[in-house]
C-alpha angles and dihedrals in degrees: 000000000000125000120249119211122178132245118274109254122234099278088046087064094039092050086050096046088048087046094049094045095051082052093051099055100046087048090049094049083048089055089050097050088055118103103185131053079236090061092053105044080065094065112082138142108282095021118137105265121220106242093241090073101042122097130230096249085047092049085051093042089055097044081053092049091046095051095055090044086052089253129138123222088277096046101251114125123269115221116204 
């Protein structure tokens, strides 16, 4: 049996188009400082992002990922 889950409500899908839209535009200003094709094949969705090009609210939004995968702020594992 598969599992149900419900529909996000309406603030669910805010939070994850404001997510989403504080990813895209550091990604877009890391596409436009690249010089070479090379530089930019390396730029996808989901690829680590230098810190120079991360905002505030994505650096947050990543500290908060990391901590309820058991991460600290630089990815190893945090032991309790």
């Amino acid at each position: 049996m598969h599992d149900v889950h419900p529909p996000p409500n309406r603030c669910q899908l805010d939070e994850f188009k404001i997510k989403k839209i504080h990813h895209m535009h550091p990604l877009n200003m890391w596409i436009a400082g690249c010089r070479t094709t090379d530089e930019v094949r390396n730029v996808f969705y989901g690829a680590y992002m230098p810190q120079q090009h991360r905002s505030e609210v994505l650096t947050a939004y990543l500290i908060e990922i990391a901590a309820r995968m058991g991460a600290g702020e630089d990815g190893t594992h945090v032991t309790e």
